[in-house]
N, C-alpha and C positions, 0 to 999 in steps of 0.2 A: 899885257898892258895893265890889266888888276891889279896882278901881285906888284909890279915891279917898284914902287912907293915903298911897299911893306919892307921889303927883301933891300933893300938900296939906300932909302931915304932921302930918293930922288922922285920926279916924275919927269917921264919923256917929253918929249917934244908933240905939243899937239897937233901943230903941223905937217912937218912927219910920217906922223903916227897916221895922218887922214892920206897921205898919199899912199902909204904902205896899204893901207886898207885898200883903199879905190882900187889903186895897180894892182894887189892881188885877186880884188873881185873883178873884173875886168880881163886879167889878162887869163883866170882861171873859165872864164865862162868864152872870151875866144879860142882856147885850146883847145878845150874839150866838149862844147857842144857843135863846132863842127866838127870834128872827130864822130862826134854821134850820127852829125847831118848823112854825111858822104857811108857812116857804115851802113844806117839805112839804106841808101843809095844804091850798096852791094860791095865798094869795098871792103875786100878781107883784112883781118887782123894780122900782127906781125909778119910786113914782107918788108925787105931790102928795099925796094923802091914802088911808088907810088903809081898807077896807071895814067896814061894822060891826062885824060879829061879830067882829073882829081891834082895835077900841080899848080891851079892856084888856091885851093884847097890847103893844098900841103904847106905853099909857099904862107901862106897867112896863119897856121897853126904855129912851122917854123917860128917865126919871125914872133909870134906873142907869148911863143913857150922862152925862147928868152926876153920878153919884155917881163914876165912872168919871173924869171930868175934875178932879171938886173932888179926888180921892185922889193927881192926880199934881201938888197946891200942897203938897200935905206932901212931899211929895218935895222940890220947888222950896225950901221953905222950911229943910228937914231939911239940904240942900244948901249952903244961903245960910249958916245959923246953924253949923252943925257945923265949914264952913272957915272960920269968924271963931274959932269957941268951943269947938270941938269938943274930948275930949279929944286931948294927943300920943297920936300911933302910934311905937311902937316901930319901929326899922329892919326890922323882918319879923313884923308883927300876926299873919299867918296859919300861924306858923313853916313856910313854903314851902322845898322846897328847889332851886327854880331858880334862876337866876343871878341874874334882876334883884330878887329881894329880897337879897344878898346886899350890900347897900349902900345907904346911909343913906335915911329917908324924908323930907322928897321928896329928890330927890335931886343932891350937886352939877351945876353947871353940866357936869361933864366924864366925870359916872357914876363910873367909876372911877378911882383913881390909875392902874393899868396894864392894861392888855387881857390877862382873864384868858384862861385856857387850860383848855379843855374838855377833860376827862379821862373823861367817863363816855359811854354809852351813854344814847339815851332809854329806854330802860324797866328804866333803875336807880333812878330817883326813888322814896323809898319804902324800899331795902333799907337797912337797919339795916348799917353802918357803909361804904355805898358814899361812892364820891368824885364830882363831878359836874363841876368847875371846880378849878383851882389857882390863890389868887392869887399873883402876886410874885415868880411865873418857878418857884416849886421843882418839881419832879419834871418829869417826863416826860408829854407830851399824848397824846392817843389818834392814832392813825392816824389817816386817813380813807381808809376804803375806795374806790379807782378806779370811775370808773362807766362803765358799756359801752354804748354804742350798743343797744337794742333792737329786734330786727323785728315788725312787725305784719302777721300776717296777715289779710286783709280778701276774706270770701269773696266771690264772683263772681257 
């Protein structure tokens, strides 16, 4: 869901997008934590069929392991329809401020007109009037700190 504005110059369907979500968190947590219930329980792993006392167990894992399937065709479909139809995404949907939103969605063949110049530190994303990147050569780029050989000690 990130990329797909970047890569498209679409974005999906937010509606959609929320049932894909829900149906896979849902139908992932009734397949599989009973699955966990019943192995507690002492059902064994991989057999042909299930013991009695455990088919309506089965029968509700069954039955959400394809709800669980059918929720990832809205996906499929959310996918297919949204990069024919989808609304335009704006050059930075998620007003992000790393670099690679910083130019168009999707994006030309060549990314940027000129390889910008990284001015910021990673953990200034965020401050309110930090710099991160310069395009188009103006100002002055960050250092980059030298890096030294480390030793590891590895006890005996």
């Amino acid at each position: 869901y990130h990329w797909f504005p970047k890569m498209t110059g679409r974005m999906y369907d937010e509606r959609l997008g929320r049932i894909h979500f829900w149906g896979t968190l849902v139908g992932t947590w009734m397949t599989f934590i009973p699955m966990h219930w019943i192995g507690m329980d002492g059902m064994p792993r991989r057999v042909a069929d299930y013991a009695s006392q455990y088919g309506d167990w089965n029968l509700l894992i069954s039955v959400s392991a394809f709800v669980l399937g059918a929720v990832q065709l809205v996906f499929l479909y959310n996918m297919i329809v949204s990069w024919r139809f989808g609304p335009k995404a704006g050059p930075n949907p998620w007003r992000a401020n790393s670099i690679e939103w910083q130019v168009s969605s999707p994006p030309p063949v060549f990314n940027f007109d000129e390889i910008p110049r990284v001015v910021g530190g990673p953990y200034e994303y965020g401050t309110p009037g930090a710099r991160h990147a310069i395009m188009g050569g103006e100002g002055e780029g960050a250092e980059v700190p030298e890096t030294k050989p480390s030793t590891v000690t590895v006890p005996s």
